[in-house]
Every structure is written in C-alpha cells, then in structure tokens.
C-alpha positions in Angstrom: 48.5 -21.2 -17.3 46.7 -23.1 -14.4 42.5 -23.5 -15.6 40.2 -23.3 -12.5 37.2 -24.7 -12.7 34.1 -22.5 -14.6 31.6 -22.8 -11.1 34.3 -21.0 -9.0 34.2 -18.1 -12.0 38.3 -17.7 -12.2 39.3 -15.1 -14.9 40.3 -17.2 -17.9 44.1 -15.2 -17.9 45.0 -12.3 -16.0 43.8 -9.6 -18.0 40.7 -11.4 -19.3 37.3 -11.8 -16.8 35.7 -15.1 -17.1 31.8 -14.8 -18.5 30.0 -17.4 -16.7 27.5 -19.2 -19.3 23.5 -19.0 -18.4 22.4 -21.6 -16.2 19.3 -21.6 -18.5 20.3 -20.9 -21.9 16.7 -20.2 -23.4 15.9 -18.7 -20.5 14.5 -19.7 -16.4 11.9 -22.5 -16.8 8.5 -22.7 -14.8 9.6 -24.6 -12.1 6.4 -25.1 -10.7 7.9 -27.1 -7.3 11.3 -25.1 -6.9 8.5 -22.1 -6.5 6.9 -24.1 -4.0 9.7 -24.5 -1.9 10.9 -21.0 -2.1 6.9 -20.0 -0.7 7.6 -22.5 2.1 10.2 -20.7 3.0 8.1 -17.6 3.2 5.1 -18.9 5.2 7.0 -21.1 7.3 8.8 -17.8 8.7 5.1 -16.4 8.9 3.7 -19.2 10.9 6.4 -19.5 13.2 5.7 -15.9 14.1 2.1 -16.6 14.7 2.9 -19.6 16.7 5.5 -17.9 18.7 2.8 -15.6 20.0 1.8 -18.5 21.8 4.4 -20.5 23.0 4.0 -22.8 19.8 6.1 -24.1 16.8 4.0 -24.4 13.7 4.6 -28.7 14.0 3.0 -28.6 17.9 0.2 -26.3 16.4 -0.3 -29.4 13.6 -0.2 -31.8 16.9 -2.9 -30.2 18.8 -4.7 -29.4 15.8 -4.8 -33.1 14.8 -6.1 -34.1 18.1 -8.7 -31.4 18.6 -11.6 -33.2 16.6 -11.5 -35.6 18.6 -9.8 -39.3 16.8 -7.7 -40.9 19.1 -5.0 -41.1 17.3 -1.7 -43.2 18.1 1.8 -41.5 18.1 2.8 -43.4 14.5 -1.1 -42.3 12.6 -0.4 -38.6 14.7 3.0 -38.6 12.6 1.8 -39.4 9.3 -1.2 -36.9 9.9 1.1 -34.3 10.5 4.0 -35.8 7.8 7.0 -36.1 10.5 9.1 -38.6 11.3 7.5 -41.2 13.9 11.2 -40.2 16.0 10.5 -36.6 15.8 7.2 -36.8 16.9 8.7 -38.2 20.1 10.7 -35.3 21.3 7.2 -33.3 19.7 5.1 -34.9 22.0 7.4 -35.1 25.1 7.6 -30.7 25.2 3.2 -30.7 24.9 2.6 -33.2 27.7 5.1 -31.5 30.2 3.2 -28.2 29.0 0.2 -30.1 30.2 -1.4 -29.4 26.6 -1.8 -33.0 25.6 -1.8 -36.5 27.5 -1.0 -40.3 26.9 -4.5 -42.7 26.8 -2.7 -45.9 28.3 0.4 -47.0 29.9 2.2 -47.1 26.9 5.3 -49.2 26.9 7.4 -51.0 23.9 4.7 -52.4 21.6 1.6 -51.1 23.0 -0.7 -48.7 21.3 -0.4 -45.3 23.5 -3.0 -42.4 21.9 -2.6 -39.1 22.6 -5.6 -36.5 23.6 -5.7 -32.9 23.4 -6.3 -31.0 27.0 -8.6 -28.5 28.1 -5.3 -26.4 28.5 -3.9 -27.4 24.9 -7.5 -26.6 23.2 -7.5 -23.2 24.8 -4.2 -22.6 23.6 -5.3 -23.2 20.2 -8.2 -21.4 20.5 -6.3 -18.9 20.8 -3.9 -18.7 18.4 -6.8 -20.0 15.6 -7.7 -16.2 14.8 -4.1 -15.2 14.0 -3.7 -18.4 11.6 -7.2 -17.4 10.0 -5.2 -14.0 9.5 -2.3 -15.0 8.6 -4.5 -16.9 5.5 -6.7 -14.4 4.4 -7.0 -12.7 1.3 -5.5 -9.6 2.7 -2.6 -11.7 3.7 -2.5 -13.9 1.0 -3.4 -11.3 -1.8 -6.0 -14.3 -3.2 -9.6 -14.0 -3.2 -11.3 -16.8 -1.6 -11.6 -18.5 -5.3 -8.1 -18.8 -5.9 -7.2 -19.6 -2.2 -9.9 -22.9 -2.7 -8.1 -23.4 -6.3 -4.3 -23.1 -4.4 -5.8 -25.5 -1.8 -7.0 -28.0 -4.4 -3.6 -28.1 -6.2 -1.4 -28.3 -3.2 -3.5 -31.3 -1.8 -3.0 -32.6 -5.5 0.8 -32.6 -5.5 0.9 -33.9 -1.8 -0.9 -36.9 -2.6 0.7 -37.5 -5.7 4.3 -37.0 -4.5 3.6 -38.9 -1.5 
C-alpha cells in the first residue's frame, strides 16, 4: 500500500477516510499579529476604495499626506515615513509628479539630496479625499468608540516601533 503524505489528506486504504489531526490540539491560540494581518487585509481593501474615488492608491495618499505639513523631506526619509522600499518610492513618486501633484526641490542627480513638495493640485486632491478617510475611520465604521479607537491607536504604534 503506497502512504501519501498526511497534508495532502489521502485516505489511509481504500475504504478508510484519512482524519486529519487538529492543527491546534488544545485548541486555536490568540495570535494577537496573525489577527493583525488578517485586518490588514480588510482595511487595506477599504482604503483602496476610498483612494480610488480619487485617482489614489492608499501608498500615494501616505506620499502626499507626508508632505502636506510642510518638512521637506528627501525621497529616502519620504520612504521610511511611509515604510516602503527607497526603490518603490521611485516608481511612487514618478506617477504624482507627472500628475502634477507633487514636485522635485533641486536638480536632483546621483548623490544629491532631491526633496519632494506637495502641490497646490496634490493638496486639493487630498483635501478631498480627507473626509472619506475620516469616514472610513469612524466609530460607525470601525464599530469602536473614540476610547478604544485612541487605545487601538496606542497599541498599533507600540508594535510598529517595537517590531521595527
């Protein structure tokens, strides 16, 4: 009799159904970041239907939101402000200037500090789109009252730092 192996779930012999054993035998665990990622999962589909209202994925809206206070930031700080690959934020950056909603301070060139600013065009834009995210993260959205949204906020900004 040829044994396959217990993952693919292959009946034992040919009259007899193979039981698969419980992944956790004493039951799931809290898995405090697997829940995390499934909820990414969630709001990120959520965001990128607000964004898309607009013309926006929710890492351009992170872009222009970094730059709208003001800091002049370089392309390699705007990456780690927004957690994305310095590469990434190339091709990132490239789609928002030929949209005219940000532009390079400087020549730029290999080596040379190039910042980026926000637009008049690029702040309207977010203007915008701001009262959909404010939607999309209150309590009626959310289901949190504003107590537990500050406490959610609080923990999240504690993992990110930690597991940075």
């Amino acid at each position: 009799m040829s044994r396959c192996p217990r993952w693919r779930g292959c009946a034992v012999s040919s009259w007899e159904p193979a039981v698969p054993e419980p992944l956790w035998p004493g039951g799931e665990p809290e898995l405090p970041l697997w829940e995390l990622v499934q909820t990414y999962h969630v709001v990120a589909r959520g965001f990128t239907d607000v964004f898309a209202t607009v013309g926006l994925t929710p890492t351009q809206f992170g872009v222009l939101a970094s730059l709208a206070d003001g800091d002049d930031l370089s392309q390699a700080e705007l990456a780690r402000a927004i957690m994305v690959r310095p590469q990434s934020l190339a091709e990132i950056t490239t789609a928002l200037l030929q949209r005219g909603l940000v532009e390079r301070e400087g020549p730029g060139g290999r080596g040379r500090r190039t910042g980026l600013r926000i637009t008049p065009a690029g702040r309207a834009l977010l203007n915008e789109v701001l009262p959909a995210v404010g939607a999309f993260n209150s309590p009626a959205t959310t289901g949190l009252t504003a107590r537990e949204g500050t406490e959610l906020i609080r923990m999240l900004r504690t993992l990110r730092s930690r597991l940075s």
